[in-house]
Phi, psi and omega in degrees: 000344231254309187273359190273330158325310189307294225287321211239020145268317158301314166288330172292344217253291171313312182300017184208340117352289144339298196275357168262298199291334181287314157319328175285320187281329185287309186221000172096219204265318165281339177284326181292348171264336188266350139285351153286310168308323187298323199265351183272345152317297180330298155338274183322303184313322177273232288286305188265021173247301179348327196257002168260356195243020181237314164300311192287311188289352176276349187044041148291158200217120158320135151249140139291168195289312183287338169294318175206095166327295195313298183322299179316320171287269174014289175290315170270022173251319201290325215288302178319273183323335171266350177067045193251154157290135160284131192260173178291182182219135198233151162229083201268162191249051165286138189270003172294135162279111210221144164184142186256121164249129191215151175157186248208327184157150224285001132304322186257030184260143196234147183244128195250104179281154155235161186315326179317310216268309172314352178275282181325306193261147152317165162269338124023286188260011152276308251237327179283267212305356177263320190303292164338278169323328196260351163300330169294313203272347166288342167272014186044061163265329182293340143347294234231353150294270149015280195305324170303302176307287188290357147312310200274354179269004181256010173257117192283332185280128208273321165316329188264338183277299151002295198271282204290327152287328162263033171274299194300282197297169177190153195302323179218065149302309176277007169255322183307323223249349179278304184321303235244339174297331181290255236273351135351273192300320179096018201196059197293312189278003151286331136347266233269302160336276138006290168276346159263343155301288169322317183286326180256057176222352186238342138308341186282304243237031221270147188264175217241122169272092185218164157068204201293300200286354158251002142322309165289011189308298155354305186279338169269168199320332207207118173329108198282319213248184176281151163324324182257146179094214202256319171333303193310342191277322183262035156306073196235017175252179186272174165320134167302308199312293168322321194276339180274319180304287177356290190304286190305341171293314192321274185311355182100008178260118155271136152214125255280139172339178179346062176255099176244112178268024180276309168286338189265004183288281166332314150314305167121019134324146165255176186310343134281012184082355168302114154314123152334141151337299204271054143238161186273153174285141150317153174303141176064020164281200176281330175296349179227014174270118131334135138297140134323129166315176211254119174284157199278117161324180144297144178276141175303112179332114192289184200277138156292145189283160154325139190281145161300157187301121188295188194259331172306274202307333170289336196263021186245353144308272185330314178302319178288336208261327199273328167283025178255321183280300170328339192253343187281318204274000000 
């Protein structure tokens, strides 16, 4: 947090630089008063508008806790574990699956959901991604996010507002706030779940980059617009692909360099390339070559022949016979 703060005190620090000496140069000591005024208006907007002109392009709406029990528990079971203020709750009714923080400081942080992302996830994989989100907010990047957005939303030319979002952001932010949300939750790869869902529903799905909301790109979870076009100038989060290998180290599964086990699921390969069980092996594999026959044994030894008779046993006839007589006589 520490340099993406830096990066977006330094760039605030030159535009307003930039904007006294062009005021000085332009009128003197009143054009220089008339570019202070300008900037400290500027100031104001951004610090108390940002989080309403970021809410208003999502056409989010406050929900209570009786509308939605469940969001609520949730946010107040991750907020209690993180020793966070439970923030407001927004509900927009876009169906991209989506979601956001945005605010001034982690009392006044408001999570903005859409309908999308409540349909779409599991609760399993809300409870990481409400986690995600409250990782910004322990790390106070929505601060200094919050200030971007309404800086770049007050820039009408859509390239420049862009080019000031990729000064601020930077990739990593969304992975520290994916670490710390994975032990947060307590689940990384319901993490890791989560973001592929979410990425490719919002390739189904891409929101239109204009105005405010596209000022706002930054703060959600997942690149809202398409790849192509002017969407591409506000790329500013990492490869999905890249934040779920993160996740799955995290969780202990490691895996190997051009390893796609989505492809090799599909083949019906298992994680080394062993056909399941429960499928029959292809023709010529090794599971479906006959053994050679076993060449033929020794024939199994028949019953032992008889023993001879012990010598105890021919004399206890004799024996018996001389006390039948002995008993005769």
């Amino acid at each position: 947090m520490h340099c993406y703060g830096l990066r977006v005190a330094v760039l605030g620090g030159v535009l307003c630089g930039l904007s006294l000496t062009g005021g000085f140069l332009l009128g003197g000591m009143a054009g220089l008063a008339v570019a202070t005024a300008i900037v400290f208006a500027v100031g104001w907007v951004v610090y108390f508008q940002s989080e309403r002109a970021v809410l208003t392009a999502m056409r989010a709406r406050p929900v209570g806790e009786v509308e939605r029990p469940e969001l609520y528990r949730l946010v107040r079971e991750l907020c209690r574990d993180a020793r966070l203020p439970v923030p407001r709750l927004f509900v927009s009714p876009a169906m991209q699956p989506n979601i956001l923080t945005v605010g001034s400081s982690a009392r006044s942080a408001a999570v903005c959901c859409t309908e999308g992302l409540l349909r779409v996830l599991s609760v399993g994989e809300l409870r990481a991604v409400l986690a995600h989100e409250l990782a910004h907010v322990s790390r106070r990047d929505i601060i200094v996010s919050s200030w971007s957005a309404g800086l770049a939303s007050l820039v009408a030319f859509c390239p420049l507002s862009a080019l000031l979002l990729q000064l601020t952001a930077s990739y990593g932010r969304e992975y520290h706030a994916d670490a710390e949300g994975a032990l947060l939750a307590g689940d990384p790869m319901a993490l890791a779940s989560a973001l592929r869902k979410i990425d490719m529903s919002t390739a189904a799905l891409p929101l239109r980059p204009r105005g405010p909301l596209a000022a706002s790109a930054h703060l959600m979870i997942a690149h809202p617009f398409s790849y192509g076009g002017f969407g591409r100038l506000f790329i500013t989060h990492p490869p999905t692909g890249e934040r779920v290998r993160r996740l799955e180290a995290l969780a202990g599964y490691p895996r190997l360099p051009g390893s796609d086990p989505s492809a090799q699921e599909a083949r019906g390969c298992g994680p080394a390339g062993v056909d399941p069980p429960d499928r029959p092996a292809p023709p010529g594999s090794a599971r479906n070559r006959s053994a050679p026959p076993a060449p033929p044994g020794p024939a199994p030894p028949g019953p032992a022949p008889p023993g001879p008779t012990r010598p105890g046993t021919a004399r206890r006839p004799a024996r018996a016979s001389a006390v039948t007589r002995g008993s005769e006589r």
